[in-house]
C-alpha positions in Angstrom: -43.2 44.4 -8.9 -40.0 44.2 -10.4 -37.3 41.3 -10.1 -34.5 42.0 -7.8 -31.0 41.0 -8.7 -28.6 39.5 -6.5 -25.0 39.4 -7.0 -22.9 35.8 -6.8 -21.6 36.9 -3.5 -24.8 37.6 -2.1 -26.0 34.5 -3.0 -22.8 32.8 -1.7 -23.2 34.7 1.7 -26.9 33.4 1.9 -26.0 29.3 0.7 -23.3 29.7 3.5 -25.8 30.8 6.1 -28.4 28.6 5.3 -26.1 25.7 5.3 -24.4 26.6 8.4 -28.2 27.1 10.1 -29.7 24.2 8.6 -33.0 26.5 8.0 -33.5 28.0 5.0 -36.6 29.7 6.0 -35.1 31.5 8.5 -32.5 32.8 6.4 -34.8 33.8 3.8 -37.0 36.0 6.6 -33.8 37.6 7.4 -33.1 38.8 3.6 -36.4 39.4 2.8 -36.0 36.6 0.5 -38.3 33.7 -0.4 -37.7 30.4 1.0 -37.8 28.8 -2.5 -34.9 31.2 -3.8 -33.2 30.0 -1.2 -33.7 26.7 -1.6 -33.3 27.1 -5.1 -30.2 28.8 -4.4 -28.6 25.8 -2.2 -29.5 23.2 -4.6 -27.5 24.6 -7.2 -24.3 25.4 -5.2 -24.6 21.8 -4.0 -24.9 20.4 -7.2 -22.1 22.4 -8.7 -20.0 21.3 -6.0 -20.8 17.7 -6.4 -20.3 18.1 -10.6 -17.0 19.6 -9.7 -15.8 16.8 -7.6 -16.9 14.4 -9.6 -15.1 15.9 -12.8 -11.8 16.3 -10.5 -12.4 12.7 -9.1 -12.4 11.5 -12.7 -9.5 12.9 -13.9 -7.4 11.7 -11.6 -8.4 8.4 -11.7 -7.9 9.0 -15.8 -4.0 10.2 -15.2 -3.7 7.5 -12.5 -4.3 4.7 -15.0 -2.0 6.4 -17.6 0.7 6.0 -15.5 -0.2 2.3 -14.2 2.1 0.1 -16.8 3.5 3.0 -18.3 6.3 2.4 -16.9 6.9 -1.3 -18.2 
């Protein structure tokens, strides 16, 4: 058996729906996917979207202090 690939959208359309559901397994039976992909799948979105915010989250607190007593 070969390995499928799936493009980002794809994947993007199947995080969505499985978020949205709340049941991965579900939306795996739908794609004809397994429910460990998909799982697999949503853990990384969600971590990538939690490094993101964190990075953005720390460099505005890095430009806020700049500016605290800069101005003295």
């Amino acid at each position: 058996m070969q390995r499928r690939k799936h493009s980002a959208e794809f994947k993007q359309q199947v995080v969505q729906e499985a978020i949205e559901t709340g049941n991965k397994a579900l939306v795996a039976r739908c794609h004809e996917l397994s429910p460990n992909l998909v799982s697999k799948w949503v853990k990384a979105f969600q971590e990538k979207r939690q490094s993101r915010s964190f990075r953005h989250s720390r460099y505005c607190f890095s430009l806020r202090d700049q500016t605290v007593g800069g101005g003295e």
